[in-house]
C-alpha positions in Angstrom: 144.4 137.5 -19.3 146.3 135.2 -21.5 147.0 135.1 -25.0 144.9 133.5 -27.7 145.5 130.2 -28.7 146.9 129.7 -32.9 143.8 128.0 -32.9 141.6 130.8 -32.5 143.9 132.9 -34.6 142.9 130.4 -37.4 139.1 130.7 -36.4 138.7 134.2 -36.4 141.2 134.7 -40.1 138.5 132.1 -41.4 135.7 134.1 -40.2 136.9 137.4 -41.3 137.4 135.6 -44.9 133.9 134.6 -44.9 132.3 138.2 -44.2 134.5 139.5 -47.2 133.3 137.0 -49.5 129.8 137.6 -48.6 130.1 141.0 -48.8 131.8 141.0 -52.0 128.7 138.6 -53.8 126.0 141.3 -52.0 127.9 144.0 -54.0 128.0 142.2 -56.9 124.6 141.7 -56.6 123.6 145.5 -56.4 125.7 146.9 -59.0 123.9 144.5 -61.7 120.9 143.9 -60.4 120.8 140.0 -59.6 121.0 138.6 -56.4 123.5 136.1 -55.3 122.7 132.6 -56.1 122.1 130.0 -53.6 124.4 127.6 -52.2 123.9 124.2 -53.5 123.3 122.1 -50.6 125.8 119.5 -49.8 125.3 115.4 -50.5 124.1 114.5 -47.1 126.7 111.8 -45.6 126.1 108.2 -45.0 125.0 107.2 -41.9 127.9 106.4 -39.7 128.3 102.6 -39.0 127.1 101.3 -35.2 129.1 98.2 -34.0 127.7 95.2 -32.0 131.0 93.2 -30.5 129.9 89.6 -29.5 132.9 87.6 -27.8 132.9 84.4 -25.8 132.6 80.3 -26.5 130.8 78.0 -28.3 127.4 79.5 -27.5 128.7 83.1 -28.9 129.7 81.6 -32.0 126.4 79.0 -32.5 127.5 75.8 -32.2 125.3 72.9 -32.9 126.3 69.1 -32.3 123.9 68.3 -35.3 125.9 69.7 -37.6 129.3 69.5 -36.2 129.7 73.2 -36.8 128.6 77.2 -35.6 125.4 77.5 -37.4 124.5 81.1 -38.7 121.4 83.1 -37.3 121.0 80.3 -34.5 123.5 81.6 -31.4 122.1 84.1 -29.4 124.0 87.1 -30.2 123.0 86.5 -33.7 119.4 86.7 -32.4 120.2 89.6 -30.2 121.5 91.6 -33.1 118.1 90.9 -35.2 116.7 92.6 -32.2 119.2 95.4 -32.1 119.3 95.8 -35.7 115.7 96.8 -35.6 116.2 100.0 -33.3 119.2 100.8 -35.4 119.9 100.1 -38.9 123.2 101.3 -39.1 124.5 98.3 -36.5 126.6 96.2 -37.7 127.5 92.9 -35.9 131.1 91.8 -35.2 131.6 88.2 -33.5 134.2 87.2 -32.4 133.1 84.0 -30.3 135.4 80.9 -30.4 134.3 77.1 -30.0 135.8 75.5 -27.1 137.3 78.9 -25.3 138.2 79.3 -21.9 139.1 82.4 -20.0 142.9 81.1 -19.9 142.6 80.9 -24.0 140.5 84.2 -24.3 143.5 85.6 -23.2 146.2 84.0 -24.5 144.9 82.4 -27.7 145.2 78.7 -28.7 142.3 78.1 -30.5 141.1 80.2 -32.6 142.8 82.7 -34.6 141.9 86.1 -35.3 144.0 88.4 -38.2 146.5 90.7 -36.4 145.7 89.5 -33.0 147.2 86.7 -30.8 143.7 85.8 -28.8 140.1 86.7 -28.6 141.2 89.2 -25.9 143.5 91.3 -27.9 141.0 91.4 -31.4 138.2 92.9 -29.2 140.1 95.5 -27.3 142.0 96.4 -30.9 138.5 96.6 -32.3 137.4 98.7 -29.4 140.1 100.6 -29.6 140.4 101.7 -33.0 136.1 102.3 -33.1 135.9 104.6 -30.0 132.6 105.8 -30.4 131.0 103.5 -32.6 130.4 100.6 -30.6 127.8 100.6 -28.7 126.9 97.2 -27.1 129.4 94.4 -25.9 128.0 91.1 -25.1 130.6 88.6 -23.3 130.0 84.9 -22.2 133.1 82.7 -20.8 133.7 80.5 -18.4 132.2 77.4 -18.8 134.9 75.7 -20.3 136.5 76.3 -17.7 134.8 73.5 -15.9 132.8 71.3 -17.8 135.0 69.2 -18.0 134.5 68.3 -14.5 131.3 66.2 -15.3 132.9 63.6 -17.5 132.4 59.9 -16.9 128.5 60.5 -15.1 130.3 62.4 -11.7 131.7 65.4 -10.5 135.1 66.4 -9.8 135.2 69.0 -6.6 139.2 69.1 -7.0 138.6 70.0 -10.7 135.6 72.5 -10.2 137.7 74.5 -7.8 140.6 74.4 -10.2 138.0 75.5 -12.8 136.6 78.0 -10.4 140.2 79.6 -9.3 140.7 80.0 -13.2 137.0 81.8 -13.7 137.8 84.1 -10.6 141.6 85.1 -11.6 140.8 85.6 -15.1 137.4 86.9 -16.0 138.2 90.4 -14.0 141.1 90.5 -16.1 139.0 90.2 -19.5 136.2 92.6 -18.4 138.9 95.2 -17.4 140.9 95.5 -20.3 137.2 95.5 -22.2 135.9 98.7 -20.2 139.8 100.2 -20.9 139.5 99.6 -24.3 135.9 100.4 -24.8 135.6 103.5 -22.6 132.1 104.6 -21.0 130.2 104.5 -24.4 129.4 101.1 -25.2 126.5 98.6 -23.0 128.6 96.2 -21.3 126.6 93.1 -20.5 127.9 89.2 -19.6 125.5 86.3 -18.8 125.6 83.1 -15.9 125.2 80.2 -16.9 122.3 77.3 -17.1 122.9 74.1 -15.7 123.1 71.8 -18.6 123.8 68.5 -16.2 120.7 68.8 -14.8 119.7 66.3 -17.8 121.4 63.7 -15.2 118.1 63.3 -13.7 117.0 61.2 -16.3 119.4 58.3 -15.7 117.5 57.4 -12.4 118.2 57.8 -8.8 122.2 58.0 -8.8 121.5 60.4 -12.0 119.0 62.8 -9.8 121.4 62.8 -7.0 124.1 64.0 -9.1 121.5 66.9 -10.6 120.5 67.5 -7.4 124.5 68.3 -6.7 125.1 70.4 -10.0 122.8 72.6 -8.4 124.9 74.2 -5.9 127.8 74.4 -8.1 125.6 76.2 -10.7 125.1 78.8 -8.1 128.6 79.3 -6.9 130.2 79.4 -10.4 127.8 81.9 -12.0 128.2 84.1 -8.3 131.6 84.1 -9.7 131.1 84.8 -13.0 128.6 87.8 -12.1 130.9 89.5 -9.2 133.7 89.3 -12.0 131.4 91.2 -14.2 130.0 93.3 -12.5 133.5 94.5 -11.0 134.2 96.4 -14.1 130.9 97.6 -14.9 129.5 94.8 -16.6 125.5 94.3 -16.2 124.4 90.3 -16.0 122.0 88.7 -18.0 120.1 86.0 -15.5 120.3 83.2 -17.8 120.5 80.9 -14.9 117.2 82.2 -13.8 115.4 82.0 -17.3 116.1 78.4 -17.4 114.7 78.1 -13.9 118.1 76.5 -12.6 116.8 76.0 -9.1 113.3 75.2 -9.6 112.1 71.4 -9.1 109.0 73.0 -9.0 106.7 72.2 -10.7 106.5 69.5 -13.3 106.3 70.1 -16.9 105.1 67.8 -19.0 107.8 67.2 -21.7 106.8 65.0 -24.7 108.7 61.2 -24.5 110.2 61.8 -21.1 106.4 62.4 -19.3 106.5 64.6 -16.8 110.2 66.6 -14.8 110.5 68.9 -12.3 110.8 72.4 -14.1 114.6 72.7 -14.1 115.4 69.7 -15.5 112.3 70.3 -18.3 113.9 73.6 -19.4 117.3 71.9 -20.1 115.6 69.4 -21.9 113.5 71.7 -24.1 115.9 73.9 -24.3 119.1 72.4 -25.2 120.4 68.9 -26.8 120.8 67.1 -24.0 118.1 65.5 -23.7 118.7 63.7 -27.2 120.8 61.5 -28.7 123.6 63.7 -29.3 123.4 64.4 -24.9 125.2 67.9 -25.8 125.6 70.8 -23.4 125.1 73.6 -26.2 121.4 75.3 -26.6 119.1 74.7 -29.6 117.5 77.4 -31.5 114.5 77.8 -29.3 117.1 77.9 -26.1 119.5 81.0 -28.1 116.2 82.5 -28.5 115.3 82.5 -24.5 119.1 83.7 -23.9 118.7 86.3 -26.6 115.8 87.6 -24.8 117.4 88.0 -21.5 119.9 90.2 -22.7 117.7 92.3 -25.0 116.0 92.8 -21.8 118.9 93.3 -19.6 120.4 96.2 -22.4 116.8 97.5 -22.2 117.3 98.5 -18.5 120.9 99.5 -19.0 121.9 103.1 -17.7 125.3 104.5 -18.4 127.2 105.1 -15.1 
């Protein structure tokens, strides 16, 4: 045997109070005749806020080349939370994406700034943190910042994509570890891969299909990368690669004032700017909408180890 705890000391006093009060209104209530009134029930308390932490580059935060700027309601997680926010009213959404971020700056800041925090990195995990319990779904893309810069000029740089893949591999494990250590068990964890934006380099002719031809391959290793980094620490992976049918050439689609593309190529082209005069990497509306879709359906399928 061992001795009781203070704690249930303090229980037990409180419930021996509470049988001598209620004893003492049940004889009250005898000797004149009236029984004890009711308890006036309490104010029932406001629903407790959910959290939805998006965090990752330009396509977290919305970017769109037409108007120079993160658009609201366009980026993906902004979709994905209209989703969400259905199933649970009580979500609220925190993003936290940054224009131009790369896992070396997620870490160590440089770009954007975030109140009380030194990078993207250290707001989420504070945020995680300090709302153990109330966050339940963390969304995560990074990574192509890394190496898009690697395209420039109309050819690709291997010595720079393997510079930019070194930088993916060392660093993304880091990001999704301290996440899951911050976060605990309770929130969804899900990142995304990648879709192949240079693909659009098909459209400059037979050098140009070569090259898209190329950016294949490297499509495939970097987002192998970026899901075994994920997935490491728990992370599920939203196939975005494989909803913009990155390695399909097959078949055509018919896309209007560009005639007919193989199907890879089409998507990127109806699905992003870069088919127009602004030739920019970043998703339209209608392509957020498709990515927003892969993880709704990716969270749908999520079970809690």
């Amino acid at each position: 045997m061992h001795a009781p705890s203070p704690g249930s000391f303090r229980r037990r006093a409180r419930l021996a109070m509470g049988a001598v009060a209620s004893a003492t209104l049940l004889a009250a209530s005898l000797t004149t005749g009236t029984a004890a009134a009711s308890p006036v029930a309490a104010a029932p308390h406001p629903a407790r806020p959910h959290y939805y932490l998006s965090l990752g580059d330009s396509l977290a935060a919305g970017y769109q080349p037409d108007a120079r700027g993160n658009v609201p309601g366009v980026s993906y997680t902004d979709q994905l939370y209209a989703r969400l926010k259905q199933r649970d009213p009580s979500l609220v959404h925190v993003q936290l994406g940054c224009s131009g971020e790369t896992t070396t700056t997620m870490i160590d800041g440089g770009i954007c700034s975030y109140p009380g925090a030194a990078s993207q990195l250290a707001a989420a995990t504070s945020f995680l943190r300090h709302h153990r319990g109330q966050v339940t779904t963390v969304t995560l893309d990074i990574g192509a910042n890394d190496v898009d810069g690697c395209f420039a000029s109309g050819s690709i740089d291997a010595g720079c994509v393997a510079k930019g893949l070194g930088e993916v591999a060392t660093d993304l494990p880091r990001i999704t570890r301290e996440l899951r250590a911050a976060g605990a068990a309770f929130p969804r964890y899900v990142g995304m891969t990648y879709y192949d934006p240079f693909l659009a380099a098909w459209l400059e002719g037979s050098a140009g299909q070569r090259d898209a031809a190329l950016s294949v391959p490297l499509a495939d290793t970097f987002n192998g990368v970026i899901a075994a980094a994920m997935r490491l620490h728990g992370f599920r992976v939203a196939d975005v690669s494989g909803a913009f049918s990155t390695n399909e050439f097959t078949p055509t689609v018919a896309v209007p004032g560009f005639g007919p593309l193989p199907k890879n190529v089409a998507e990127i082209c109806l699905l992003t700017w870069m088919c127009t005069p602004y030739e920019d990497i970043h998703a339209n509306r209608a392509g957020h909408a498709v990515i927003a879709g892969v993880f709704d359906d990716t969270l749908a399928g999520y079970r809690r180890p």
